[in-house]
Every structure is written in C-alpha cells, then in structure tokens.
C-alpha positions as CSV (number, residue, x, y, z in Angstrom):
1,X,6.2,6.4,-87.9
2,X,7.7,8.3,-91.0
3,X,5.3,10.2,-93.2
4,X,5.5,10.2,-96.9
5,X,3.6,13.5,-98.0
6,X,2.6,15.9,-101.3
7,X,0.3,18.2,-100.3
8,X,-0.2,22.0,-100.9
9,X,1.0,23.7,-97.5
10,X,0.2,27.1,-97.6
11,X,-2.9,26.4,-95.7
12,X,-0.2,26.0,-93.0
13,X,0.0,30.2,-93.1
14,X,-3.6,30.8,-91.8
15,X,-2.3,30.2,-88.0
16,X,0.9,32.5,-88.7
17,X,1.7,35.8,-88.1
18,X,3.8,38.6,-90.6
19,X,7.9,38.2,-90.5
20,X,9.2,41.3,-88.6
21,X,12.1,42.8,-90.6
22,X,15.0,44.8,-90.8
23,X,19.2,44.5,-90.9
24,X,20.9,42.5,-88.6
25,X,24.2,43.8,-89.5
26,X,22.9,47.8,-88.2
27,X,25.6,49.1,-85.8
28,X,24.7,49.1,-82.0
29,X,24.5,52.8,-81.8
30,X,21.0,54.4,-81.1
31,X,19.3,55.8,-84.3
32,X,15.6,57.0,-84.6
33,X,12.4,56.0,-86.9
34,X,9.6,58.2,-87.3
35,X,6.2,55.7,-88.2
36,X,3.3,57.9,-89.0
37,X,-0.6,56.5,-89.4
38,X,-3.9,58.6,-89.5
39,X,-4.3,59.5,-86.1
40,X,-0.6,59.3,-84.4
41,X,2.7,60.5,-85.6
42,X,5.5,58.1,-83.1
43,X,9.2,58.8,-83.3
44,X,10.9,55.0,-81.9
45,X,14.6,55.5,-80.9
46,X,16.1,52.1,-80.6
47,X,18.6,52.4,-77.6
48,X,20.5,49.0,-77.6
49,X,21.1,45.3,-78.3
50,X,22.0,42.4,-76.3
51,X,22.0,38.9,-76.4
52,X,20.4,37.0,-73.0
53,X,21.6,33.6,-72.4
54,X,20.5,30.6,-70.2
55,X,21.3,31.4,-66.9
56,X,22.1,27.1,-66.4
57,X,23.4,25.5,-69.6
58,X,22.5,22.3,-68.8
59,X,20.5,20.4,-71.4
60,X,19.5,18.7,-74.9
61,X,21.9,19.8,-77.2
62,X,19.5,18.8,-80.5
63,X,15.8,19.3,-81.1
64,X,14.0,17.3,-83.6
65,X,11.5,19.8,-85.5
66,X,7.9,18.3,-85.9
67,X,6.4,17.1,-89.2
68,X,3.9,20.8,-89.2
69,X,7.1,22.8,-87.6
70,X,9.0,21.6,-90.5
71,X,6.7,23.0,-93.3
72,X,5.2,26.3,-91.2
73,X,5.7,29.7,-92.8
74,X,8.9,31.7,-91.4
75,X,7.7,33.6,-89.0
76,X,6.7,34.8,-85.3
77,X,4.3,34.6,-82.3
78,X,4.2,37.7,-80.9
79,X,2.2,39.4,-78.6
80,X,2.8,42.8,-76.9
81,X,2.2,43.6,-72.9
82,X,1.5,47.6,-71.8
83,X,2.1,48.6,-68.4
84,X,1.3,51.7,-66.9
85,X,3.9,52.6,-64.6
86,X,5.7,55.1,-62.3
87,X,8.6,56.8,-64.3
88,X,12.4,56.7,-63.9
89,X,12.3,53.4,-63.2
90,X,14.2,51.9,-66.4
91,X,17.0,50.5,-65.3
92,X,15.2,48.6,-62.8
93,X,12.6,47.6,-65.1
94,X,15.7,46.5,-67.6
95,X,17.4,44.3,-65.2
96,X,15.0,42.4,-63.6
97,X,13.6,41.4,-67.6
98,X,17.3,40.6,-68.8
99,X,17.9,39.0,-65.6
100,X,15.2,36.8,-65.2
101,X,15.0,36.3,-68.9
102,X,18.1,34.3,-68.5
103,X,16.6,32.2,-65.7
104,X,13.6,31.3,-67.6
105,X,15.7,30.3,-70.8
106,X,17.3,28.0,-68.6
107,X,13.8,26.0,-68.8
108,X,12.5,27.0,-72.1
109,X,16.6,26.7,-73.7
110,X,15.0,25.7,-77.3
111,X,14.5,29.3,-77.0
112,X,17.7,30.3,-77.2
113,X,19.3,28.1,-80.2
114,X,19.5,28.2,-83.6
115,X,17.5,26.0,-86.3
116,X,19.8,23.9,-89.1
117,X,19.1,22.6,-91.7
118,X,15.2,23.8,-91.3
119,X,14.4,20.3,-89.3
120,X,16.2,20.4,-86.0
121,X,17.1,23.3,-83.6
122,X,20.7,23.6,-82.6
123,X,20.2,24.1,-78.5
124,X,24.1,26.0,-78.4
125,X,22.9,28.6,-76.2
126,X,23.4,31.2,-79.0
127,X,21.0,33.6,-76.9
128,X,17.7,35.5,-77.6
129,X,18.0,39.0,-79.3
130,X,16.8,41.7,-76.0
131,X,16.1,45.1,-77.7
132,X,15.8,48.4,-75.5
133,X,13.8,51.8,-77.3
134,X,12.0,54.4,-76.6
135,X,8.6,56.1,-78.3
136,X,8.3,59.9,-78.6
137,X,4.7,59.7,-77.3
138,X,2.7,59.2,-74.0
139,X,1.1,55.6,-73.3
140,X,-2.4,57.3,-73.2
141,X,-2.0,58.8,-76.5
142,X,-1.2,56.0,-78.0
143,X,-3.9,53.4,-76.2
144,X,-6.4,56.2,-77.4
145,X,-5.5,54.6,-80.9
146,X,-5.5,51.0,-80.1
147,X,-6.5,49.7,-83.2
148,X,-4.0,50.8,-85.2
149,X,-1.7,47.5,-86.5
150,X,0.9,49.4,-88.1
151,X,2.1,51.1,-85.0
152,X,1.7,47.8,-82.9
153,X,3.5,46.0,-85.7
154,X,6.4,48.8,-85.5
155,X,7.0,48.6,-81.4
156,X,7.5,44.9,-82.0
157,X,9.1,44.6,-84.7
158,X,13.1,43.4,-84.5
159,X,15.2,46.3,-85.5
160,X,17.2,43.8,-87.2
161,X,16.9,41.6,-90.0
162,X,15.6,38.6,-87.7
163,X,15.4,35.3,-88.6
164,X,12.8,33.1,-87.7
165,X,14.3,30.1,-89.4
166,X,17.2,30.0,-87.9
167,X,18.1,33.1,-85.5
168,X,17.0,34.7,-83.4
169,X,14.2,31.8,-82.0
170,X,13.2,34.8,-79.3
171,X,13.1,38.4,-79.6
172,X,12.4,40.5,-76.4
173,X,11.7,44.2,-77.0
174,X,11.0,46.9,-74.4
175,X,9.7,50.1,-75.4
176,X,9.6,52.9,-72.5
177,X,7.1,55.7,-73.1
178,X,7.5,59.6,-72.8
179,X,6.9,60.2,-68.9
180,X,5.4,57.1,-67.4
181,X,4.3,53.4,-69.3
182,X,6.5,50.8,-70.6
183,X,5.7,47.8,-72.8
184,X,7.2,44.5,-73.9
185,X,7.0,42.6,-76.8
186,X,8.0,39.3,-77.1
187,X,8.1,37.0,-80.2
188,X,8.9,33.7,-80.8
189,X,9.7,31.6,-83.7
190,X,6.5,29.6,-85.2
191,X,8.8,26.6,-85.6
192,X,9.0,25.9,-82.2
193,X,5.8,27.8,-80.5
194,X,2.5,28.3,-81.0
195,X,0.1,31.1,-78.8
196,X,-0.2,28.4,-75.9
197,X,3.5,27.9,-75.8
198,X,3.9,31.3,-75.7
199,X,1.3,32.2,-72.6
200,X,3.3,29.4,-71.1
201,X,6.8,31.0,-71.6
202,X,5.4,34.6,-70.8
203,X,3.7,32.7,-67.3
204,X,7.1,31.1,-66.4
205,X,8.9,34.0,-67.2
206,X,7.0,36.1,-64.9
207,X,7.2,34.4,-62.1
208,X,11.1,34.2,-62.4
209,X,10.6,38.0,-62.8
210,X,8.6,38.2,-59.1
211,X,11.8,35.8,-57.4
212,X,9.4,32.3,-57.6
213,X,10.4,29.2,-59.5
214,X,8.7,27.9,-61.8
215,X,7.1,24.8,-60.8
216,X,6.3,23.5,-63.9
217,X,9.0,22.6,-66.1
218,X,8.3,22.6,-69.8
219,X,8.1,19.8,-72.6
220,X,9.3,19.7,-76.1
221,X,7.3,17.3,-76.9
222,X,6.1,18.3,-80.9
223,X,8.1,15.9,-82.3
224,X,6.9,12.8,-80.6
225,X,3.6,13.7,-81.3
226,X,3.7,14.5,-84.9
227,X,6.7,12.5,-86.0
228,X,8.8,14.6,-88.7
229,X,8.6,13.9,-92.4
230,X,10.7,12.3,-94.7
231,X,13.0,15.8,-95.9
232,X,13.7,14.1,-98.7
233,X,10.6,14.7,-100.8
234,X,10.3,17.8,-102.8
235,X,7.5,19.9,-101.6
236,X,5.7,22.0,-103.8
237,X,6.5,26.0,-103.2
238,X,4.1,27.8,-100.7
239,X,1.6,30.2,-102.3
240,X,1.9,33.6,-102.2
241,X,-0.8,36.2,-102.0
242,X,0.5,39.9,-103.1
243,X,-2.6,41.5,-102.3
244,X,-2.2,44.4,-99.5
245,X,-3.6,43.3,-96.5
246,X,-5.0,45.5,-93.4
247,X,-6.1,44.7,-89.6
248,X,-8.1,46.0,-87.4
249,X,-9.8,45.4,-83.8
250,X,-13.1,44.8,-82.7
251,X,-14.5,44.7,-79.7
252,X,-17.4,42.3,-78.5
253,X,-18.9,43.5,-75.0
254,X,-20.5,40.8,-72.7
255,X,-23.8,41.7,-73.3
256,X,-23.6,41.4,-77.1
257,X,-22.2,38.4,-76.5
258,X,-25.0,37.1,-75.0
259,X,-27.0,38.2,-77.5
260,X,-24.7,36.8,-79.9
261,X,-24.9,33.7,-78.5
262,X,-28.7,33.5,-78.1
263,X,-29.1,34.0,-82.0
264,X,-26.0,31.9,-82.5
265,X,-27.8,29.2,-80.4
266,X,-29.9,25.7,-82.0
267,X,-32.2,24.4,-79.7
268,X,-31.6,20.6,-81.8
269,X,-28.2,21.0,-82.8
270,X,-26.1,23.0,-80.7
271,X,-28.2,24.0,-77.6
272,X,-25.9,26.3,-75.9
273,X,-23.5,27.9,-78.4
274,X,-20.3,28.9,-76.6
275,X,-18.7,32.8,-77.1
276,X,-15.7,31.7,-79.9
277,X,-18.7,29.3,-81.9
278,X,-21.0,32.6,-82.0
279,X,-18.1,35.6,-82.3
280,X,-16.6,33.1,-85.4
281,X,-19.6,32.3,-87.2
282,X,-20.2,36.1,-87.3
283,X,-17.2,36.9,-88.0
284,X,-16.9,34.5,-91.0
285,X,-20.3,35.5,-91.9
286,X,-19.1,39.2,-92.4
287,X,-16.0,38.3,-94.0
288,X,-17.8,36.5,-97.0
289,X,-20.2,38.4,-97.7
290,X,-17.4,41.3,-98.2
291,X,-15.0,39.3,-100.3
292,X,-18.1,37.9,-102.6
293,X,-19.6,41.3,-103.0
294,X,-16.6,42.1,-105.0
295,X,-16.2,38.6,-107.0
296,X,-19.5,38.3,-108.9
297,X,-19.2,34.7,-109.7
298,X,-19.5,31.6,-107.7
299,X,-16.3,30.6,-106.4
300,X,-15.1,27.9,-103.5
301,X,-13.3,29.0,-100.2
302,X,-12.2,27.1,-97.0
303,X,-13.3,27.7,-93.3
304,X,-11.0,26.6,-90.7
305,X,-11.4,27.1,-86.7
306,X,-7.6,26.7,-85.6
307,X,-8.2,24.4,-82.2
308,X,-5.3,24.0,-79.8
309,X,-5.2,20.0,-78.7
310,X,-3.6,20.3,-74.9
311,X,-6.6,20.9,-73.5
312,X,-8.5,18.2,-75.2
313,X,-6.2,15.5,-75.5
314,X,-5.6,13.3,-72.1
315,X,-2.4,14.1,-70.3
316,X,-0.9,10.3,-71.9
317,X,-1.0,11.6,-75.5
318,X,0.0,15.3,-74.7
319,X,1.3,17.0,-71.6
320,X,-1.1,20.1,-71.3
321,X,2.2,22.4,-70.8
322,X,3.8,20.9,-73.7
323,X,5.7,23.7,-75.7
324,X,5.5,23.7,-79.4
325,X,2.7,23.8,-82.5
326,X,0.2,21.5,-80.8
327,X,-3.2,22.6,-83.0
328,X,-5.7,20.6,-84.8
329,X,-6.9,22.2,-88.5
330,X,-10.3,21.0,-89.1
331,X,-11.9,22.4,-92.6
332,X,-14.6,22.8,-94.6
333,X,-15.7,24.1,-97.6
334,X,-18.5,26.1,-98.5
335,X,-19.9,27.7,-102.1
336,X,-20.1,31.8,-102.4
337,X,-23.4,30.7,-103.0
338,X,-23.8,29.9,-99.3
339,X,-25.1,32.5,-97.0
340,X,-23.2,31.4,-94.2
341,X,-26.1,31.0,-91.4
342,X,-24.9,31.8,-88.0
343,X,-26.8,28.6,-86.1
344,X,-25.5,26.8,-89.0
345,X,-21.9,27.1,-89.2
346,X,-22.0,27.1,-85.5
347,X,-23.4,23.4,-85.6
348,X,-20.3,22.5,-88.6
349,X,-17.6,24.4,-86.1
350,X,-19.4,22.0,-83.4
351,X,-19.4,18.7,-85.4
352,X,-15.9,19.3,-86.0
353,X,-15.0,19.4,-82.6
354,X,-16.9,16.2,-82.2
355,X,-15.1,14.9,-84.8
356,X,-11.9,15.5,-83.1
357,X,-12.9,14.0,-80.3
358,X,-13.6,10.8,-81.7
359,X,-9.9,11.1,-83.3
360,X,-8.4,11.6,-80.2
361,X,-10.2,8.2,-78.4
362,X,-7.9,6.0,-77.1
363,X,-6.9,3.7,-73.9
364,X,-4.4,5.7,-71.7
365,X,-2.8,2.4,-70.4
366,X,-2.7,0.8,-73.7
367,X,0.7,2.6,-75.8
368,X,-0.7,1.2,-79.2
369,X,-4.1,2.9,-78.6
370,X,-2.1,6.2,-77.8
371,X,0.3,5.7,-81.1
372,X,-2.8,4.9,-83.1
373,X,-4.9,8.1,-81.7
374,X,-1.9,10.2,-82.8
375,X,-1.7,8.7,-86.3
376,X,-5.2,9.0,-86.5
377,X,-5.0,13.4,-85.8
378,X,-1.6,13.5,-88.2
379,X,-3.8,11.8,-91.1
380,X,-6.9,13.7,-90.5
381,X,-4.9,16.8,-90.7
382,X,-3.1,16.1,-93.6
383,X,-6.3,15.0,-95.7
384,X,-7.8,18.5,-94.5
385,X,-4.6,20.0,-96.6
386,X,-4.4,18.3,-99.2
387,X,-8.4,18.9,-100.4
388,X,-7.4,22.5,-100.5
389,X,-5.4,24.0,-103.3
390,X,-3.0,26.6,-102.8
391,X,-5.5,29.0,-104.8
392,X,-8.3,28.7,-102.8
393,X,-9.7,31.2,-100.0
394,X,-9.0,30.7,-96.7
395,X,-10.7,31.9,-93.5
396,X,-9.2,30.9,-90.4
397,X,-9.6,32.3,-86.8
398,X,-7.3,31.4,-83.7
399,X,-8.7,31.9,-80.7
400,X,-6.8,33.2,-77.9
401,X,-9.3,33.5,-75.0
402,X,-8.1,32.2,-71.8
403,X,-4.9,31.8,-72.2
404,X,-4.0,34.5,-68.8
405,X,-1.8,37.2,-71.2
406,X,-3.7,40.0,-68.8
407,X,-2.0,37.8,-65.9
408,X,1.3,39.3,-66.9
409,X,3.1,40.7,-64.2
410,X,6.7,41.0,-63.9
411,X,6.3,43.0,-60.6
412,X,4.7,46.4,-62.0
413,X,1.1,45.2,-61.8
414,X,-0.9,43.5,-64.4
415,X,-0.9,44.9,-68.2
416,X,-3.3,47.5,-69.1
417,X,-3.7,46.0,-72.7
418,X,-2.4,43.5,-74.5
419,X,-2.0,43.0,-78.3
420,X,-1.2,40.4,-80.9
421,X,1.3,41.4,-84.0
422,X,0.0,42.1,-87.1
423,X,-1.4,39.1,-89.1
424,X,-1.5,37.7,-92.6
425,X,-4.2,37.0,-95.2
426,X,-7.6,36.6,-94.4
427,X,-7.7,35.7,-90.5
428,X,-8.8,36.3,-87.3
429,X,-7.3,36.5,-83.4
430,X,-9.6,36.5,-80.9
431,X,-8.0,37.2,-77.4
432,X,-10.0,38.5,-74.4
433,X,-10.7,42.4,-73.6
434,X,-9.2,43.9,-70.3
435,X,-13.4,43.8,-69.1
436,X,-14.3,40.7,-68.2
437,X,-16.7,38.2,-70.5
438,X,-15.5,40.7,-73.7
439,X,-13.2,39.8,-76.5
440,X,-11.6,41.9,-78.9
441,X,-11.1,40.5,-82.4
442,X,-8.5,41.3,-84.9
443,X,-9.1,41.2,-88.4
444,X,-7.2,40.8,-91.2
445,X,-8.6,41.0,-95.1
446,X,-7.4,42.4,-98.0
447,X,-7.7,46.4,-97.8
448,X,-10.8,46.0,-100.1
449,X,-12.8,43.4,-98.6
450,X,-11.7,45.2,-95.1
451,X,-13.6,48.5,-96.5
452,X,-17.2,46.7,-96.7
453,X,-16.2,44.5,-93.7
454,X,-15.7,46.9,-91.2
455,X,-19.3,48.8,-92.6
456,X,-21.5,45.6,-92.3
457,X,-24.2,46.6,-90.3
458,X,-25.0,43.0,-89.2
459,X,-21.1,43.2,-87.6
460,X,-21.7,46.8,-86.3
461,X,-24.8,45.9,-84.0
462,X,-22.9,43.5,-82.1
463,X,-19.5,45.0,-82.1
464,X,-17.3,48.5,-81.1
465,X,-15.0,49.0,-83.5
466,X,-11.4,50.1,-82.3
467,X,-12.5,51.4,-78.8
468,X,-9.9,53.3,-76.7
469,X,-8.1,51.8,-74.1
470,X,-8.8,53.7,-70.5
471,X,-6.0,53.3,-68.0
C-alpha cells in the first residue's frame, strides 16, 4: 500500500516534545552552566561524553521509517528518573548504566543508528550519546520545586547540539546530586519512539541493569503498519507558532478524582467515566476558557485525545511490545462559542474511542481483513489532518498513566519522581503521581493563557498545583 498525501502536518506536533539543544562540536573537557528560575539557582557541570554501543552487533542493517515517522516534528521522548540514593557510589552507578546500556541496545539496535535521507534509519551501530554531570544542589531542594520545566528541561537536555533527525537516536544523561540522589534522563528520537516504546526500552533496560534478560524481544514493526509515503510529493512546510510557551504540573489526588469522575459521569451516555475521560475534559475545559477570554471573537479550535493503539488492537494487527509511533489521532472541532461541558466532551472523547474500535474490526485469521483494518486507521487519521489547517488551535493531551516509569529500577530501588521534558504548544501529559490512584498533569499554553489557566477556580478545587515531592 503506497499513500499519495497533501495535507497540513503540523497537527503531527501536538504528541511531540521541545528539541533539546546545544553544540555538538564543544570539546570533552568539563565546563559549568549556571540555570536560574524563581525559586532555585542550579549550577550543572557536565563531566563527560561517551558513545555506548550494542554490546552484540548482529542485526537489520536498514529501517524503513513509517508514513507518521516520516512527517513527525524533530524531536525527543524524554522522560527523567530521580533516585534517592546512598553517596559515593558513582562509579558504580556509571558502569552498571553504560554497561548494561550496551546490552539492551543489542535488542533495541534502531537505537543506536543514524536516520538518512529523513525515511530510513541507518542501523551502523554509530552508538547513543551517554552524558555524565553533576548539579550544585541537593535532590530535596530541588524536588521541593518540582514543577519547575525549565530546570527539568536543563538536566535533560543534550549538552550538545543533538540531532533528532539523524544523530544521536538516544541520549542517556545522568546527573549526580550534591551529597546523595542521582537521576537519569533518557530521550529518544520521535522518529522511531513514542512514550510506550520508551516505557518499554526503559523496562528492558532495567532488567539488564539488575543481571536478567529480557524476555521479550522488541519489534520494529511501524512501518508495516503504517506503510511509508510516496517522498516524492512536496509537502507543504510545518507551521510555526512563535508565541512563548510555559509548563507547569498539576496534581489530581485520588479523592478528587473520584469526584472528578462522579461530575464527569452520564448516567445515558457514558455511565462510568474513566480518570483520563474526566482529568481531560477538565483540563480542556480550563484551557478554553483561558485562551478565549483573551480572543473576543468567535473562532474554531481542534480537540484531540492522543490514544496509543497496542493495547487496543489484537496481537495479529500489532504486537503490544511493538517499538515505534503506534498512536491513533482522533479530532474534533468545537466553536469558542462552546462551553465545553465536562459530561459532554467526556461522551465525544468516548464516541471516539468507539469509533476506533469499529476501525480496528477485523478477522485475525483472515490477512485481507487485517490489511483492510490497517488501511482503514491510516485513512481515518489522515482525514482527521487534513480538516485542520495549520492555523487552527490545537489542544491535545497524551496520557501516560500506566505505563510502569515508577517501576524503574536499575538496582538502587524504585524512582522517587519521575518527569516528562518540557513540551510544546498547547498540550497536556498526564503520567501517574508517586501516590497511588493520583496523576500529575503537565500543562503547556502560551505564558498568557497559562496566567488565567493556572487561577481558574473550577481547576483549583480539584487540583494541587506544583506540590513538593517528599522523599
């Protein structure tokens, strides 16, 4: 199947993350930068570079690039791990990451190539980037702060200008703390990895980290699944929005979620509303009602729940540990003049889902009912983006609850917190609190909008805004 598109792809951006900066070409010598925010001043001495390799080069040497891999902004996955422990301990901590690093890019080797040509990845075994520093600061102080992105943004961010186009794929950064603590950041390119892959590659790599194997081996599968596009078309440039952007956390507590999901809850349509239905329908309740406070005319904008397919696709169409951008963008439009019930986008968010599934029907013995289901997701999709112009609005948010990133352990317990990177536009990442049942939320509007968001008092009864992490 070879698709023939012209559509307007920077809707593709709303399940992306911000492109982590700086120059390649530094020197390897340590050198120190001093980040400052409100609350924390953090001095980050970047202590050394080195490239990891697969420990077993044995393996596809080229990877075909999906049709949505193809046309996804340049940028990373990244999520951030704190532990809390013992000091002088870092060259232990050091060599058991590079070591089994190397073993687990033996499975996930995609990993460690380079893309070409923006539609295939080169699997030479070039290497992931593995970056050692250390913060001026104590991990207390700095979980006491948790919701600042800029500082989370600067421990994971590459010290060099990376790449992720073409190199490097992965980016593995451990930051050691003044006393006691450590974290590690890892990032992958969105090309070839999307938050599932990533709680996959971070679950395989721990183990390897603890002396098991990995049991599960891992499969590129993206490609067959959403054949790649004709390259030969012209696509139209991706739209960019200048405006300056800021995020913040918010943390939903079990009870209010209950709550949440009692008000959020249609005894006709949708009798039991589930956590992400209620927490996103507030969410994008709040989030329009700030930006269209400040408009003053009636304008159009997109809503999008991003919905990861493994689990709800049968094992025939998609293995469920299948590594790459496996996600499903159903959207809809609404009117500023909408007030964005609660019970009633929750019952739109649930006839999507419906919707899906009736995409997704097919005979698992029968290959042309498993083709056909596929064709039938890649269409739906690409109608989705091409009724929204590159102009318009959009509100997205990616949920990702239970994916096990507190299951973390590399052998020094499980992490204390655990963060996305910094994100773009107008979106939302839900991930699940350190307490379980809660969920913290991370926001991202433009500094304006975020200035009436974060004072909505409809958000506030059911949220904690930026609560400190207690280790």
């Amino acid at each position: 199947m070879l698709w023939r598109i012209h559509v307007s792809l920077s809707i593709l951006s709303i399940c992306t993350y911000t492109l982590q900066s700086a120059n390649m070409s530094s020197p390897q010598t340590p050198f120190s930068i001093l980040f400052k925010s409100k609350k924390v001043t953090m001095e980050l001495e970047l202590l050394s570079k080195e490239i990891i390799r697969p420990a077993s080069p044995n393996h596809l040497q080229t990877l075909s690039l999906s049709l949505f891999d193809q046309f996804l902004p340049s940028t990373y996955v990244s999520a951030i791990f704190f532990y809390d422990d013992q000091a002088n301990q870092e060259e232990i901590v050091v060599q058991r990451l590079k070591g089994s690093l190397s073993q687990t890019l033996s499975l996930f080797y995609p990993f460690a190539g380079r893309i070409k040509d923006g539609v295939t990845v080169h699997c030479n075994d070039e290497g992931a980037l593995f970056t050692e520093a250390r913060a001026d600061i104590l991990l207390y102080d700095f979980l006491r702060n948790p919701s600042d992105a800029d500082l989370v943004h600067k421990l994971i961010a590459s010290p060099d200008h990376a790449d992720p186009d073409t190199w490097p794929l992965l980016h593995v950064k451990v930051i050691f703390f003044r006393d006691r603590g450590f974290a590690v950041a890892v990032s992958v390119s969105h090309k070839i990895c999307d938050a599932a892959s990533l709680s996959t590659f971070v679950c395989s790599w721990t183990k390897a980290a603890k002396g098991y194997a990995d049991t599960v081996n891992p499969e590129f599968a993206a490609a067959d699944f959403y054949p790649p596009a004709d390259i030969t078309i012209e696509f139209p440039p991706l739209h960019v929005h200048e405006t300056k952007s800021k995020t913040k956390s918010f943390y939903f507590g079990a009870l209010m979620i209950e709550k949440l999901k009692n008000k959020a809850s249609d005894g006709k349509r949708v009798p039991q509303a589930t956590r992400v239905e209620s927490i996103t329908a507030l969410l994008f309740r709040c989030m329009t009602k700030a930006h269209q406070s400040k408009v003053g005319e009636i304008t159009e904008f997109a809503i999008t729940q991003t919905m990861d397919l493994r689990p709800r696709v049968s094992t025939s169409l998609l293995p469920h540990k299948a590594i790459g951008n496996f996600f499903f963008l159903p959207l809809f439009m609404e009117s500023s003049e909408s007030k964005m019930e609660i019970q009633e986008t929750v019952s739109k968010l649930h006839r999507t889902k419906e919707e899906l599934n009736e995409l997704i029907r097919n005979d698992p013995e029968d290959a042309k009912s498993r083709v056909e289901a596929k064709e039938r997701i890649a269409s739906a999709m690409l109608t989705s983006l091409c009724e929204v112009s590159p102009e318009t609005e959009t509100y997205a948010v990616s949920s990702w609850c239970r994916m096990s990133f507190y299951e973390a352990d590399f052998g020094w317990g499980n992490p204390v917190w655990v963060a996305p990177d910094s994100i773009d536009k107008t979106q939302v990442v839900l991930m699940d609190a350190k307490d379980v049942g809660g969920v913290e939320a991370w926001v991202t509007l433009s500094e304006t909008d975020m200035a009436m968001f974060e004072n909505d008092d409809e958000l506030l009864f059911f949220v904690t805004p930026s609560p400190s992490v207690l280790i």
